[in-house]
C-alpha positions as a Markdown table, in Angstrom:
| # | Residue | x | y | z |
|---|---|---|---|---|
| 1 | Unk | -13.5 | 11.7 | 8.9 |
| 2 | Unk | -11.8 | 14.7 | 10.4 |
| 3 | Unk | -11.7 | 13.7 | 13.5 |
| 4 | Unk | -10.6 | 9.7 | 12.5 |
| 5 | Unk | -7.3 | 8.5 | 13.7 |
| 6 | Unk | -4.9 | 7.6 | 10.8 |
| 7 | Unk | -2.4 | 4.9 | 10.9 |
| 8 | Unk | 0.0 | 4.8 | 8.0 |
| 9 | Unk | 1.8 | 1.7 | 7.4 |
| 10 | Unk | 5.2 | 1.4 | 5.8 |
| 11 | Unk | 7.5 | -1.4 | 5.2 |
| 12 | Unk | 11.6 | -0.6 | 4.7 |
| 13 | Unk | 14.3 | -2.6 | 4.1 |
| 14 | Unk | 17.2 | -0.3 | 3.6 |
| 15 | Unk | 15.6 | 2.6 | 2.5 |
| 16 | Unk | 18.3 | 5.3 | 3.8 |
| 17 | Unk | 18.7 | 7.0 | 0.2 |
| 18 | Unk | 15.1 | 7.8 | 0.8 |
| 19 | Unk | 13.1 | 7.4 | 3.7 |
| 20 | Unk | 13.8 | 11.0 | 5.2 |
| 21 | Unk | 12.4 | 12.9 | 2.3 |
| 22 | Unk | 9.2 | 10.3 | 2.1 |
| 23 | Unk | 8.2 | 11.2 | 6.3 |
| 24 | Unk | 8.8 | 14.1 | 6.1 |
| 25 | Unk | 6.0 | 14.5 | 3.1 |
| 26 | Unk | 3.8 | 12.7 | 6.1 |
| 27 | Unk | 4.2 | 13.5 | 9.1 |
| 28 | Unk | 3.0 | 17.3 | 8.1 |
| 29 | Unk | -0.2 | 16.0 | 7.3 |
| 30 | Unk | -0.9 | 14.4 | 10.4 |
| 31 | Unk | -2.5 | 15.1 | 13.8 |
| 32 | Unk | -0.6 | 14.6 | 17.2 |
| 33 | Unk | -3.3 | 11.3 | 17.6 |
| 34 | Unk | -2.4 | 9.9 | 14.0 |
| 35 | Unk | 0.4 | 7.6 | 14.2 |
| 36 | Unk | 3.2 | 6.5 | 11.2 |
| 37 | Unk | 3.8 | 2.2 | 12.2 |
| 38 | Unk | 7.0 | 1.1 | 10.5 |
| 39 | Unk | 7.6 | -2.0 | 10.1 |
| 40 | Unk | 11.3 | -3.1 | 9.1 |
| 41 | Unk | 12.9 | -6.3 | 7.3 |
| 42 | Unk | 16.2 | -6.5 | 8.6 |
| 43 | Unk | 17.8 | -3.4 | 7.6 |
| 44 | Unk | 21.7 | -2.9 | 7.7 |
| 45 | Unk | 22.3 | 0.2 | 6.7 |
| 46 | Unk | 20.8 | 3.3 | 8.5 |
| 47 | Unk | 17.5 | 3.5 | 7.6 |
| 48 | Unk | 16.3 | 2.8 | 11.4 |
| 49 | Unk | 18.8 | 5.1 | 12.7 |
| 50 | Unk | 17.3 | 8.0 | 10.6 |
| 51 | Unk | 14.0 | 7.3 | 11.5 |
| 52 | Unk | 14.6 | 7.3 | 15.0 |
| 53 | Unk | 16.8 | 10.7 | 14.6 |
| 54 | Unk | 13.7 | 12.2 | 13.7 |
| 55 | Unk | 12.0 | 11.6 | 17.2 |
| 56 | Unk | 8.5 | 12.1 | 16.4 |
| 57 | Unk | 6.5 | 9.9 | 18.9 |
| 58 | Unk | 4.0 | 9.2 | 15.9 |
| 59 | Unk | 6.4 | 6.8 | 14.9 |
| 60 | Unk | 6.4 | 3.1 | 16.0 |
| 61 | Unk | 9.1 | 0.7 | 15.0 |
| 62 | Unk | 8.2 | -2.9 | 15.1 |
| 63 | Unk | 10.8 | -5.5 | 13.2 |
| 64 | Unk | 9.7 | -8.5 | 11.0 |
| 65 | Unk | 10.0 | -11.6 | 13.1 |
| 66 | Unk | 8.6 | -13.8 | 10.9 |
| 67 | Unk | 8.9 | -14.3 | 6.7 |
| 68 | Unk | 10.5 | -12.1 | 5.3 |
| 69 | Unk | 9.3 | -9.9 | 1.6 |
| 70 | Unk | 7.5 | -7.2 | 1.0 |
| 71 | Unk | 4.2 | -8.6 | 1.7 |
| 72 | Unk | 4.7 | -10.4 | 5.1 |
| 73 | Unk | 6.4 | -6.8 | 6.2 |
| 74 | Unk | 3.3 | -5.2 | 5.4 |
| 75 | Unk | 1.4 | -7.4 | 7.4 |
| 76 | Unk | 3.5 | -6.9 | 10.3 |
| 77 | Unk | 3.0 | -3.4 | 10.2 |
| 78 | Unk | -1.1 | -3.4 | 9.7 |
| 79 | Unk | -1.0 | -6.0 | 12.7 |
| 80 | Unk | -0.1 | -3.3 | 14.9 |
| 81 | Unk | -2.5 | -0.2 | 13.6 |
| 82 | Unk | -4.6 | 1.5 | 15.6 |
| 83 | Unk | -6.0 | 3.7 | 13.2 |
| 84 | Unk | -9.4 | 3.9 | 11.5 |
| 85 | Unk | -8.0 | 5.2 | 8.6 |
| 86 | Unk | -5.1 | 2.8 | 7.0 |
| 87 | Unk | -2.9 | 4.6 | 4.9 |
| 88 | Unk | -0.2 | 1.9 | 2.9 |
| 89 | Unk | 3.0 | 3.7 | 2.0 |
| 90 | Unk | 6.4 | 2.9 | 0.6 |
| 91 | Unk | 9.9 | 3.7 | 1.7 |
| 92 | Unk | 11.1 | 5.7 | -1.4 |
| 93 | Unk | 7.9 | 8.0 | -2.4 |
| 94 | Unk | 6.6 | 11.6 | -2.1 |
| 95 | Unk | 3.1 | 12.3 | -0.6 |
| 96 | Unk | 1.9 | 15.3 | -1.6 |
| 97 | Unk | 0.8 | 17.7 | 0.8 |
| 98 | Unk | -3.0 | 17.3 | 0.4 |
| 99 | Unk | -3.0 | 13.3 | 0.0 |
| 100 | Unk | -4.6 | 12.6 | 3.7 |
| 101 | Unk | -7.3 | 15.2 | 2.9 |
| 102 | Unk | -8.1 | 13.8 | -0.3 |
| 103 | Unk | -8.3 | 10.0 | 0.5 |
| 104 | Unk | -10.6 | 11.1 | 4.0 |
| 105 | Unk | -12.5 | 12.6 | 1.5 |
| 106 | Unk | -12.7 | 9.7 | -1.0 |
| 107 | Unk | -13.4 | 7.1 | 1.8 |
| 108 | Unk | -16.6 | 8.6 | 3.4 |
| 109 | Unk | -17.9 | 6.7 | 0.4 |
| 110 | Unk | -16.1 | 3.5 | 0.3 |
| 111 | Unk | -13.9 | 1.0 | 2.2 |
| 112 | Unk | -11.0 | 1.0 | -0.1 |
| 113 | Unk | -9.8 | 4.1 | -2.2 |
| 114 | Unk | -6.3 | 4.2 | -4.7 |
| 115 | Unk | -5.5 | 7.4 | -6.4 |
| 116 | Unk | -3.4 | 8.2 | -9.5 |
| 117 | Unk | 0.6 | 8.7 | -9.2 |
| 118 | Unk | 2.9 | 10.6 | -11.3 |
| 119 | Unk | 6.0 | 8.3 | -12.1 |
| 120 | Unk | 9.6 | 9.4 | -11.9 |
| 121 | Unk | 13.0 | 8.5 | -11.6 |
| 122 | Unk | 15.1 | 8.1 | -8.5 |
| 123 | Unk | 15.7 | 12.3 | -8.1 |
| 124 | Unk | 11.7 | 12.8 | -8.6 |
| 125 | Unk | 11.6 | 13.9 | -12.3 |
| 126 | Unk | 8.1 | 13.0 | -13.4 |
| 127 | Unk | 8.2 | 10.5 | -16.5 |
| 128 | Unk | 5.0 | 9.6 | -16.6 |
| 129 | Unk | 2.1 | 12.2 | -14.9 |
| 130 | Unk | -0.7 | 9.8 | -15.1 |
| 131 | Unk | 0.0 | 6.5 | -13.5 |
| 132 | Unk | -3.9 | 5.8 | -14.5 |
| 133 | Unk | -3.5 | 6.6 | -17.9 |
| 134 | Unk | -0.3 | 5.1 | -18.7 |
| 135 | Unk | -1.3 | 2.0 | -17.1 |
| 136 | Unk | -5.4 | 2.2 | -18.4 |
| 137 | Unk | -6.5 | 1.6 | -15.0 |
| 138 | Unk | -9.6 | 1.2 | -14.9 |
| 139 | Unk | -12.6 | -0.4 | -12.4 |
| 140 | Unk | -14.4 | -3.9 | -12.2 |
| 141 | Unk | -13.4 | -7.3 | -10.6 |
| 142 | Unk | -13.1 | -8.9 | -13.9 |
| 143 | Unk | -10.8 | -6.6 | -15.3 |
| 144 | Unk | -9.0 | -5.9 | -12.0 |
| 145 | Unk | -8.2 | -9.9 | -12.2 |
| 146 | Unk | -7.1 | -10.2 | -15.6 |
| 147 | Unk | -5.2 | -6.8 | -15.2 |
| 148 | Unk | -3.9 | -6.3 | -11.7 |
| 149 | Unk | -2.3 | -2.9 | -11.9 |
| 150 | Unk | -3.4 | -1.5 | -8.6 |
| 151 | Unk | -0.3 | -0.5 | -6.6 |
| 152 | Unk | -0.3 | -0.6 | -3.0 |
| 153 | Unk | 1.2 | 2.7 | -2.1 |
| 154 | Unk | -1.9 | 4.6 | -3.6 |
| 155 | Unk | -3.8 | 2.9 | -1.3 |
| 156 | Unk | -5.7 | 3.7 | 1.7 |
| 157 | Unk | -8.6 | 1.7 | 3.5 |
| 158 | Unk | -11.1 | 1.8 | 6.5 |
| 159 | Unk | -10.1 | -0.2 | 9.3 |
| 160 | Unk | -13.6 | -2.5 | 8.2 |
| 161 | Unk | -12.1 | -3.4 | 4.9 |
| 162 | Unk | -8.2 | -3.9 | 6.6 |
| 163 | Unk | -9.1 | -6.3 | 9.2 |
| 164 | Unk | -11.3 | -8.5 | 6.2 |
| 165 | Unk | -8.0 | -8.9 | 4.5 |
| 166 | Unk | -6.0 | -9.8 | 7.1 |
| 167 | Unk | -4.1 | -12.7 | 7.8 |
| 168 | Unk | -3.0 | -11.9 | 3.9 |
| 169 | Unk | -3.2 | -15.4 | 2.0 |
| 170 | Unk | 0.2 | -17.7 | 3.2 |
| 171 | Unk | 2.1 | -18.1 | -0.7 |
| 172 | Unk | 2.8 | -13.9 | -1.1 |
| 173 | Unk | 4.4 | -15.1 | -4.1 |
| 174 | Unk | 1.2 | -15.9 | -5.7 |
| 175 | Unk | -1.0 | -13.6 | -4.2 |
| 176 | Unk | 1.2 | -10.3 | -3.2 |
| 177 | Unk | -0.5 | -7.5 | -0.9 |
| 178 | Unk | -1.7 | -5.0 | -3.4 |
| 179 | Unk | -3.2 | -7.6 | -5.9 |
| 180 | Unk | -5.5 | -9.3 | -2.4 |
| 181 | Unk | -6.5 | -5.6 | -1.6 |
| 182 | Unk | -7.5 | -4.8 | -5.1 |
| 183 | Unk | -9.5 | -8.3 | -5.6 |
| 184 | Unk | -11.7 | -7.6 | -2.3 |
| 185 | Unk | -12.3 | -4.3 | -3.2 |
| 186 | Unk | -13.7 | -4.7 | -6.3 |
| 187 | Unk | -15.1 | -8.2 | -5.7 |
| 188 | Unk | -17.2 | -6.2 | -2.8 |
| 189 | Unk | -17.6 | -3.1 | -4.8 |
| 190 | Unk | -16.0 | -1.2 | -2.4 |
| 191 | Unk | -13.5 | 0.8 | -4.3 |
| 192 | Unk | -13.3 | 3.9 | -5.3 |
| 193 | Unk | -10.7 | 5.5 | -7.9 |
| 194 | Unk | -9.2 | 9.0 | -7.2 |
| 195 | Unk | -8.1 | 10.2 | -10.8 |
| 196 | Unk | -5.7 | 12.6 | -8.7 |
| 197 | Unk | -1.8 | 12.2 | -8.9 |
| 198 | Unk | -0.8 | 12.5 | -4.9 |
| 199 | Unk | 2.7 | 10.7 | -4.6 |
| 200 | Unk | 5.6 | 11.3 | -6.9 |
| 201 | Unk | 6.1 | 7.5 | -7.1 |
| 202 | Unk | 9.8 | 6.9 | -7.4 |
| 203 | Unk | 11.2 | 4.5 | -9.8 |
| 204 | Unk | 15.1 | 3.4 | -9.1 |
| 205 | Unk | 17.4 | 0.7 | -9.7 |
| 206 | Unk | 16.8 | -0.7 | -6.0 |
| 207 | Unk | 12.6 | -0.7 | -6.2 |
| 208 | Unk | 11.8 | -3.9 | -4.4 |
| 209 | Unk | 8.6 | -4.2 | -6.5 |
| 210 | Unk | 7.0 | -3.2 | -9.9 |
| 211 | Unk | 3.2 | -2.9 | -8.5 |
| 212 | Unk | 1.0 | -1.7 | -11.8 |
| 213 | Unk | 3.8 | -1.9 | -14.4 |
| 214 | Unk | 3.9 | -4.6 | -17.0 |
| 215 | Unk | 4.3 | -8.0 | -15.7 |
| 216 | Unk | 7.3 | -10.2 | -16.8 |
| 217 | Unk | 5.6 | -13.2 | -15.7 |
| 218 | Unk | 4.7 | -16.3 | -17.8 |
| 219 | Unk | 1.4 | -17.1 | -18.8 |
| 220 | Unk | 1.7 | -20.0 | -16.8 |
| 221 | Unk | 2.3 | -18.0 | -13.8 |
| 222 | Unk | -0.2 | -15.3 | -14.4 |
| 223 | Unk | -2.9 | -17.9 | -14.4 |
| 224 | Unk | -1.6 | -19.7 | -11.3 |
| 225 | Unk | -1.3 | -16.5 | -9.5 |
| 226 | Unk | -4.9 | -16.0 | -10.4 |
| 227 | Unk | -6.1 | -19.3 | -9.8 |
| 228 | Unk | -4.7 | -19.2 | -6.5 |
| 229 | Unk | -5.7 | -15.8 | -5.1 |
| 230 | Unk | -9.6 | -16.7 | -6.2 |
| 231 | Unk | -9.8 | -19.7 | -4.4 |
| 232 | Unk | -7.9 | -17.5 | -1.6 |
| 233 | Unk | -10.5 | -14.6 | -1.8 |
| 234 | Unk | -13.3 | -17.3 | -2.1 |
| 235 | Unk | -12.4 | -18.6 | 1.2 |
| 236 | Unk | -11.9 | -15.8 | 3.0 |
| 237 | Unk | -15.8 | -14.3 | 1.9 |
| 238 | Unk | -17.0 | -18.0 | 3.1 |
| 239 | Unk | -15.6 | -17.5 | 6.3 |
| 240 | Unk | -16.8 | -13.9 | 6.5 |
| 241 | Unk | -20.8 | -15.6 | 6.0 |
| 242 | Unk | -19.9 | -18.1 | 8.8 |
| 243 | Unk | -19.0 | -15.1 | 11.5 |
């Protein structure tokens, strides 16, 4: 996969504290081919304007026209990929410096590959050093539904298994980004767990999401949200037989 042109996606939405730091931890693990899409949700502070300080031509800046959330800003930013490698990436981590080598490595044998994280607060002391443990992540479509603790930014995917997901379902309420990726992978059995920590995944009062930790949602909700992301992913694999 050496020689496989990356893409890595991120979504911001005033991410100034942070975003600096986080590309920087990237953009020295990529080629002058690979390229670093962002794709923005109406920031007001100065997030864009340090990214474009920077001047790296890796990096493409492409704003969310359409709904806005985490999700749909995701989507905006895999829409414009050129990569076969997909790389999904938050605003407020910290790779480290042999992440891209590992997940090329883990991906020569499956479409879809999430690695471990070590958890810390906003000024990157580690809290937790086993996101996996912590959380008892563990493989299967059965358990993965029932116990959706996949988080997106330890993700990273063949361009195969990104272009099956995509459009994401419409309600990302009920069926955010990280939980679809997680269900087609292991509904296709075409994950593959890294049990290697490679972000410092950085926990702060302005985290727009809580991917992998304990839910605060209903039981009500947790079986609609299921409910509707089967009948979602069941859909999508019909449609997928009928091409």
């Amino acid at each position: 996969m050496e020689n496989r042109k990356i893409s890595v996606c991120m979504a911001t939405y005033n991410g100034e504290k942070y975003i600096l730091e986080q590309l920087q931890s990237i953009l020295k693990q990529l080629k002058p081919e690979d390229e670093v899409i962002i794709s923005d949700d109406g920031s007001t502070d100065s997030t864009l304007y340090i990214i474009e300080a920077l001047n790296d031509p890796r990096i493409h800046i492409y704003m969310n026209e359409k709904e806005h959330g985490y999700t749909k800003n995701f989507e905006n930013a895999l829409n414009h990929a050129a990569g076969d490698i997909i790389f999904i990436s938050d605003q407020d981590d910290v790779w480290t410096d042999d992440k891209v080598k590992v997940m090329c490595e883990a991906l020569k044998g499956k479409k879809l590959a999430v690695h471990d994280a070590f958890v810390t607060d906003e000024n990157l002391g580690v809290k937790i050093p086993s996101f996996f443990e912590h959380y008892g992540i563990r493989q299967g479509f059965l358990r993965t539904l029932l116990y959706t603790r996949y988080t997106g930014a330890c993700m990273a995917m063949k361009r195969e298994f990104m272009e099956l997901s995509l459009p994401f379902p419409e309600n990302q309420q009920l069926c955010p980004y990280d939980y679809w990726f997680a269900y087609l992978g292991e509904y296709l059995k075409e994950a593959v767990l890294v049990h290697v920590p490679l972000i410092y995944y950085r926990r702060h009062e302005n985290t727009a999401l809580h991917a992998g930790e304990y839910s605060t949602r209903s039981l009500r909700e947790k079986i609609e949200t299921r409910i509707y992301c089967l009948r979602e992913l069941q859909k999508r694999l019909r449609e997928r037989k009928a091409v």
